[in-house]
KEKE-3310 file (N, C-alpha, C; in steps of 0.2 Angstrom, whole numbers, plus 5000, padded with zeros to 4 digits):
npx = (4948:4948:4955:4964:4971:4975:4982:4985:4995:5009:5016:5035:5048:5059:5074:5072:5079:5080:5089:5089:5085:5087:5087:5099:5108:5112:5105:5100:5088:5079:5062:5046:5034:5027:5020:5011:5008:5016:5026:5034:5045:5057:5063:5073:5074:5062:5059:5049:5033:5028:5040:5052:5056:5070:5070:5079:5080:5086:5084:5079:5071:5078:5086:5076:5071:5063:5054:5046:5036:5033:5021:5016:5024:5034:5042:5054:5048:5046:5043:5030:5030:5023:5024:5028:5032:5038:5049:5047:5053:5054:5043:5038:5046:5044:5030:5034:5039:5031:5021:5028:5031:5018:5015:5023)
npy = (4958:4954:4961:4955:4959:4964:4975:4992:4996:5005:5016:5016:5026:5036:5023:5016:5001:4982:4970:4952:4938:4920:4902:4904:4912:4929:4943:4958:4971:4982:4990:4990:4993:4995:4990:4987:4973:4968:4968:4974:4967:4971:4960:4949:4937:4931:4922:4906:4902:4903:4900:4904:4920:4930:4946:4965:4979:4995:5010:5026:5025:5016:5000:4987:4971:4954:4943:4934:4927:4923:4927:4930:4927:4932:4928:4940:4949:4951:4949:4947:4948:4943:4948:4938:4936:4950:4955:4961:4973:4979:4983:4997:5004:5001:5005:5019:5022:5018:5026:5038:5036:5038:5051:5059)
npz = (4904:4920:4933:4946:4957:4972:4975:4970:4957:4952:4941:4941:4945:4937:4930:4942:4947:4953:4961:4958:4963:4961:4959:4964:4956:4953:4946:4939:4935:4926:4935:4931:4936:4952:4966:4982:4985:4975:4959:4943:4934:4921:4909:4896:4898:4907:4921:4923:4930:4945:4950:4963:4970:4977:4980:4980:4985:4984:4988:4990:5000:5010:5010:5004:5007:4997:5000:4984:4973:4955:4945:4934:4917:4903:4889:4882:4888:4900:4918:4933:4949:4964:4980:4992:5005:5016:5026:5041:5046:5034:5028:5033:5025:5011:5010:5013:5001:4990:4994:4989:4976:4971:4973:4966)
capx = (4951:4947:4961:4962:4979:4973:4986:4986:5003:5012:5023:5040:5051:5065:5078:5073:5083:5081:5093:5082:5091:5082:5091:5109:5111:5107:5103:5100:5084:5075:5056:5042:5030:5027:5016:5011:5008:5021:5032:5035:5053:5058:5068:5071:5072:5061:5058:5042:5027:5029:5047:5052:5062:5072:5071:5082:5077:5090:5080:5079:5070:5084:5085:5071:5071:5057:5052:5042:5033:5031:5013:5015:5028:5032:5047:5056:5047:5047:5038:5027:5033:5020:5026:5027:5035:5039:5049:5045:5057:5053:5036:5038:5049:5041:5023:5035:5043:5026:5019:5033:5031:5011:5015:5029)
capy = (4954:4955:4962:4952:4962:4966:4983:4996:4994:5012:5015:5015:5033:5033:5020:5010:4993:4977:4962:4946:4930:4913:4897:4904:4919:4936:4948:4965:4972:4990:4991:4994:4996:4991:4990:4984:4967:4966:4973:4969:4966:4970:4956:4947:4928:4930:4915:4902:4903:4899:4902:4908:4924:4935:4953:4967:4985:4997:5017:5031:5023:5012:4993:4980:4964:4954:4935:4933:4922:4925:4925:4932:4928:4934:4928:4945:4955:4952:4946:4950:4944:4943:4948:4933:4937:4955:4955:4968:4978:4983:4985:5005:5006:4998:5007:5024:5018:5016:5035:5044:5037:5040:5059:5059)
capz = (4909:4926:4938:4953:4960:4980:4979:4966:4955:4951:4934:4943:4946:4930:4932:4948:4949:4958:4961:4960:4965:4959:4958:4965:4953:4953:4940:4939:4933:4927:4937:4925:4939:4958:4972:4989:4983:4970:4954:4937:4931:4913:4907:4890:4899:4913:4925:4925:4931:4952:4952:4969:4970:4982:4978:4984:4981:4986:4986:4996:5008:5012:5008:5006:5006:4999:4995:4979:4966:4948:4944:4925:4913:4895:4886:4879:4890:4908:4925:4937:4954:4970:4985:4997:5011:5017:5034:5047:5046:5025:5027:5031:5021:5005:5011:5010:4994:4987:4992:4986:4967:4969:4973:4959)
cpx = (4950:4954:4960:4968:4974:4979:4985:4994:5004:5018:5029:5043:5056:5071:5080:5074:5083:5086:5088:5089:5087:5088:5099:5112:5107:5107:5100:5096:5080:5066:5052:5037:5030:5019:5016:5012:5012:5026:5032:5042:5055:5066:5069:5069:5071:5058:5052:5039:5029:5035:5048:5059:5066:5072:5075:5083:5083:5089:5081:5075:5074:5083:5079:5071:5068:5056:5045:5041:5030:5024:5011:5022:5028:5037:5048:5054:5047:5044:5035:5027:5026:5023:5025:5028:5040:5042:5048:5047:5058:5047:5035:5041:5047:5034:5027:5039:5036:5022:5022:5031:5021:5011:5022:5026)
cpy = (4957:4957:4962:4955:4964:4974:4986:4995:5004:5011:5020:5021:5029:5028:5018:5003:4991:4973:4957:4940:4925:4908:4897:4909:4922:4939:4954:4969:4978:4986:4992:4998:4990:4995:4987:4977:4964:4968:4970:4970:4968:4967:4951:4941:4930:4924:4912:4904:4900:4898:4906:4912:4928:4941:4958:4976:4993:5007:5020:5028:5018:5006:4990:4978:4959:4946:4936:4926:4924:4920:4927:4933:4928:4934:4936:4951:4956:4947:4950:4945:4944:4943:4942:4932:4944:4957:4962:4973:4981:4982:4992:5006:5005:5003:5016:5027:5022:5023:5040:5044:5038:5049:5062:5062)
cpz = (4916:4931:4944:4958:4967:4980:4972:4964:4952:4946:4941:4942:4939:4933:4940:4947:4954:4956:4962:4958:4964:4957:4960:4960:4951:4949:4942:4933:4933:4930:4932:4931:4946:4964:4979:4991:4979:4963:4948:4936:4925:4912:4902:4893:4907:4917:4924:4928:4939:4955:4958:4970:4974:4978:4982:4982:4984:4987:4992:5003:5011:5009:5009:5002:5003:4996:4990:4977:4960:4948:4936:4922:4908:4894:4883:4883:4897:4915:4932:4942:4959:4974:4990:5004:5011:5024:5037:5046:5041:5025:5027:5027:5015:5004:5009:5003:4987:4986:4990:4980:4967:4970:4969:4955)
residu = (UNK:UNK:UNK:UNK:UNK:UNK:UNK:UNK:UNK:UNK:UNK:UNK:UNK:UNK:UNK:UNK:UNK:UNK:UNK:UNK:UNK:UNK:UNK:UNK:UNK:UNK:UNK:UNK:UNK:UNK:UNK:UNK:UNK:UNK:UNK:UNK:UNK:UNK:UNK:UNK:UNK:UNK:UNK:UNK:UNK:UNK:UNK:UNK:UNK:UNK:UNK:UNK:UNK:UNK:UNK:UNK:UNK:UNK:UNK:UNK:UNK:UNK:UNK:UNK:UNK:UNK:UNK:UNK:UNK:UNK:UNK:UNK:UNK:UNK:UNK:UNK:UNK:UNK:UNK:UNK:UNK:UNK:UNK:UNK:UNK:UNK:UNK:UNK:UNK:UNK:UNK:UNK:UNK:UNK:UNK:UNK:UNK:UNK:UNK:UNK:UNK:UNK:UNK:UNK)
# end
C-alpha cells in the first residue's frame, strides 16, 4: 500500500490525550501517533469518512488548536484525522511538539 501522508507520523509519548469536538460533543481520546500533517485517535466508535473535527491538544508546549477531517476510519479501533486548518499561533507549537517526541 502506497503511503501518501506528506509528513512523517511519530508513535505518541505515553498517555498523550486529545479533546475532539464533532457534531456538538466532545470526547476525550488517547493518541496512537501524530504528526505534522495529522494524528490517529484510539477510539472504539470512531467518526466517518470526511467528518470535520476540532482538536485540542493540551502538552508541554502549551495549547493547540487544530481543524481536522477524518481520512481513515476503523470501527473498534480508531481514526486518523488530517490536519485542515492549523492557526498561526499553533504552528510552533505543534512543529516543537512533533521534535520532542522524535528525540524521545
Amino acid at each position: 500500500m502506497l503511503n501518501q501522508r506528506k509528513f512523517e507520523r511519530v508513535s505518541t509519548l505515553a498517555d498523550m490525550w486529545v479533546s475532539w469536538t464533532v457534531g456538538g460533543r466532545t470526547l476525550v481520546s488517547l493518541v496512537s501517533n501524530l504528526g505534522l500533517g495529522g494524528v490517529f485517535i484510539l477510539t472504539p466508535n470512531p467518526e466517518s469518512l470526511g467528518s470535520k473535527v476540532a482538536l485540542r491538544f493540551v502538552v508541554k508546549e502549551g495549547e493547540i488548536r487544530v481543524g481536522g477531517v477524518v481520512r481513515y476510519s476503523k470501527s473498534g479501533k480508531g481514526m486518523g484525522v488530517e490536519f485542515a486548518n492549523v492557526p498561526e499561533r499553533d504552528i510552533g507549537r505543534l512543529h516543537r511538539l512533533v521534535q520532542r517526541m522524535l528525540q524521545a
